[in-house]
C-alpha positions in Angstrom: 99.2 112.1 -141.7 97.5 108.6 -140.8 97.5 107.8 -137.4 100.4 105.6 -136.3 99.8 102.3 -135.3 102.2 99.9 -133.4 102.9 96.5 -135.1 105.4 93.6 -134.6 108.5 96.0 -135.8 107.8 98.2 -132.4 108.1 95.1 -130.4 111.4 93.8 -128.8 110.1 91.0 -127.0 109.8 88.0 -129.6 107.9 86.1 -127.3 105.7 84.5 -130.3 108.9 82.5 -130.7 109.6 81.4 -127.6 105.7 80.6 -126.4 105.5 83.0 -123.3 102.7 84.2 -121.5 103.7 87.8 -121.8 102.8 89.7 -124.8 102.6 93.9 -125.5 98.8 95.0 -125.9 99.5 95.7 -129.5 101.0 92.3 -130.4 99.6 91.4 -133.8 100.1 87.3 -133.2 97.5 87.8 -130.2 95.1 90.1 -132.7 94.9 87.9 -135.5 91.1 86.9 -135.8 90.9 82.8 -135.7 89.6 82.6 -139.2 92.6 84.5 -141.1 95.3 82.5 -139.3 93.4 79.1 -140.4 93.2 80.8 -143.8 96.4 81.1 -143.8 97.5 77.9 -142.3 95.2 76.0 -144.8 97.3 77.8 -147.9 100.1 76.1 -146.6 98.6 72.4 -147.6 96.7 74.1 -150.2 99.1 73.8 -153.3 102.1 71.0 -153.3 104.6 73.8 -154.2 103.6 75.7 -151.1 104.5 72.4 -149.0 107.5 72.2 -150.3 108.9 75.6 -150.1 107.7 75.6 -146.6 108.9 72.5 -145.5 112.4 72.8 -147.3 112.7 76.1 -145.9 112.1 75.3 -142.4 114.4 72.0 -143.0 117.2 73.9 -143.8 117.2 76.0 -140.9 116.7 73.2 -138.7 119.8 71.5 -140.4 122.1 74.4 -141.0 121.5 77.2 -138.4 124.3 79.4 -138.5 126.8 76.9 -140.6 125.6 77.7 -144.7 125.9 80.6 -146.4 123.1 82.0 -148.1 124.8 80.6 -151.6 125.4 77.4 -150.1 121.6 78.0 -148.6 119.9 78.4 -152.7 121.5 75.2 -153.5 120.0 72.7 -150.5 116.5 74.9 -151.0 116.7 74.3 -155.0 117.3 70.8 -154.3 114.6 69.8 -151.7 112.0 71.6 -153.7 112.6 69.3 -156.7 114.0 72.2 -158.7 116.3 71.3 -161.8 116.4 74.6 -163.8 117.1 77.4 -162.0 116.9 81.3 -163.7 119.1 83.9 -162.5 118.0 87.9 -163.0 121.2 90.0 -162.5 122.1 93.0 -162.5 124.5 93.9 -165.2 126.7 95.5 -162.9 127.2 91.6 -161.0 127.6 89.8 -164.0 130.6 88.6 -162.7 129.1 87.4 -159.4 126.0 86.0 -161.3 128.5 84.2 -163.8 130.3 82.8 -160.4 126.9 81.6 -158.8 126.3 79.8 -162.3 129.1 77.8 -162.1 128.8 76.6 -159.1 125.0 75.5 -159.2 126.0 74.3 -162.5 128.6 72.1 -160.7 125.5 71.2 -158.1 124.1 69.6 -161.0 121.3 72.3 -161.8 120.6 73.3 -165.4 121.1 77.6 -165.2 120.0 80.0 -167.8 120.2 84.0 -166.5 118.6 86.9 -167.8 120.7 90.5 -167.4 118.9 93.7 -166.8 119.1 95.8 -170.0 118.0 92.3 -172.1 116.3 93.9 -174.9 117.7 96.8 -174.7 114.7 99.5 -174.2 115.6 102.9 -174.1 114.7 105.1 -171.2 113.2 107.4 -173.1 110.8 104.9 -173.2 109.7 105.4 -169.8 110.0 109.2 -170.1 113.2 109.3 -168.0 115.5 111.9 -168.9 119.6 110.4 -168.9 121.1 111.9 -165.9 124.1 110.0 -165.9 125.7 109.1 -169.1 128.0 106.5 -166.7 124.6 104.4 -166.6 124.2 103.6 -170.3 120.6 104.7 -171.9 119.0 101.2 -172.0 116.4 101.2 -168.9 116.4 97.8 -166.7 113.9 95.5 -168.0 112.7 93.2 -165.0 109.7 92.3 -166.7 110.7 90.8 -169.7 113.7 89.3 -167.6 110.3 87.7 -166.1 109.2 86.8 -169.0 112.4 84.9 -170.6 112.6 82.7 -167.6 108.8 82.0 -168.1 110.0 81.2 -171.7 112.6 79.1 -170.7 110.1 77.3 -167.7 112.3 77.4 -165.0 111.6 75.4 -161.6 113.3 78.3 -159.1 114.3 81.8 -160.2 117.5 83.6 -158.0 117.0 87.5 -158.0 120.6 89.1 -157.9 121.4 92.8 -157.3 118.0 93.8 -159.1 117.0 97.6 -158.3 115.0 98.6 -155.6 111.2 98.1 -157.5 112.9 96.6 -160.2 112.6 93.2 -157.9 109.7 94.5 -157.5 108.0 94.0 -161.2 110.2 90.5 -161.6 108.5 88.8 -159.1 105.0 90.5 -159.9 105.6 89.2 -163.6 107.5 85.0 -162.6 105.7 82.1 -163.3 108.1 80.4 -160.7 109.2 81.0 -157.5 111.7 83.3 -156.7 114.3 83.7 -153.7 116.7 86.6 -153.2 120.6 85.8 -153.2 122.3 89.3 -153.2 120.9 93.0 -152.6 122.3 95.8 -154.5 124.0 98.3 -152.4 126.6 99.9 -153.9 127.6 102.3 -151.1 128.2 99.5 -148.5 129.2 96.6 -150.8 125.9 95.2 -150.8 125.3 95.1 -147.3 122.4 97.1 -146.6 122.1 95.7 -143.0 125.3 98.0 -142.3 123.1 101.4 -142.6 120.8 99.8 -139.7 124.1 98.5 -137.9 125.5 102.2 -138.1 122.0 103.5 -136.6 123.3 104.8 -133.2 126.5 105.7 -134.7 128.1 107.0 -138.1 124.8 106.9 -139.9 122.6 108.2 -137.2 122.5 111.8 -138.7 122.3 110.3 -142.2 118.9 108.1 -141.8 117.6 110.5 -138.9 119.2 113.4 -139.1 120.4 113.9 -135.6 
């Protein structure tokens, strides 16, 4: 096993967002070598889509800290990025959600064209997966050609909504356009993944440790 080594997720101090003097040996901020944090800094300016997504990003947070919801949060974003077509990739299983999102970006004034999982309708033989549950249907997800009919269709800002777990993974890999996560599938908790961690010291402390 590789030899663990601590990072910014063992560190509960935070202090590279509140500029104080006192930092843990390991902190990464204090570890990053001059020229990759200028590298990085100089992306930023590098492309005029990177501007914008950085500055509308930070903007909104400035201006709506705690008072937008994340839905309400794609809209401003899609907005001060100069976006006018916006591509949804759902899930089939939140069609219904993905149907209610389009109508009310649609009523923002964006043009919206969504792609569902199973569009064209691959078996998963295909992928040498053997049905296991005849619940699920036998057409695999498809993230990349959902990738590719937004390319198609040349949208400006692409909303990921309940994709698998990897599934996001080959969408985003495969999107002309920048894309932005709405919802996370979680069918056990509602789609609230954050309530496993929240449940850490408590119910789902045996379940994620097993203690």
């Amino acid at each position: 096993m590789a030899e663990h080594k601590n990072s910014c997720v063992d560190c509960g101090l935070v202090n590279c967002n509140r500029h104080e003097s006192h930092y843990p040996e390991f902190c990464v901020s204090q570890h990053v070598s001059p020229e990759l944090a200028e590298e990085a800094k100089a992306l930023y300016h590098a492309e005029e889509i990177n501007e914008k997504i950085a500055y509308a990003s930070a903007s909104i947070e400035s201006d709506f800290y705690c008072e937008k919801t994340r839905l309400e949060e794609v809209a401003l974003f899609a907005e001060r990025i100069g976006a006018k077509k916006l591509g949804i990739a759902t899930c089939v299983g939140l069609i219904r959600e993905s149907r209610i999102v389009a109508r009310y970006l649609r009523e923002k004034g964006f043009l919206v064209f969504g792609t569902g999982c199973k569009v064209g309708e691959v078996d998963k033989a295909y992928i040498g997966l053997t049905q296991v549950n005849p619940c699920l249907g036998t057409n695999m997800c498809n993230p990349i050609l959902q990738a590719k009919v937004l390319n198609r269709e040349q949208t400006d800002l692409n909303i990921i909504i309940g994709l698998c777990v990897g599934h996001d993974s080959l969408f985003t890999k495969y999107a002309e356009a920048p894309c932005t996560t709405l919802v996370v599938k979680d069918r056990v908790l509602a789609h609230n993944p954050v309530g496993a961690i929240y449940q850490a010291d408590s119910y789902y402390k045996r379940k994620l440790f097993g203690e």
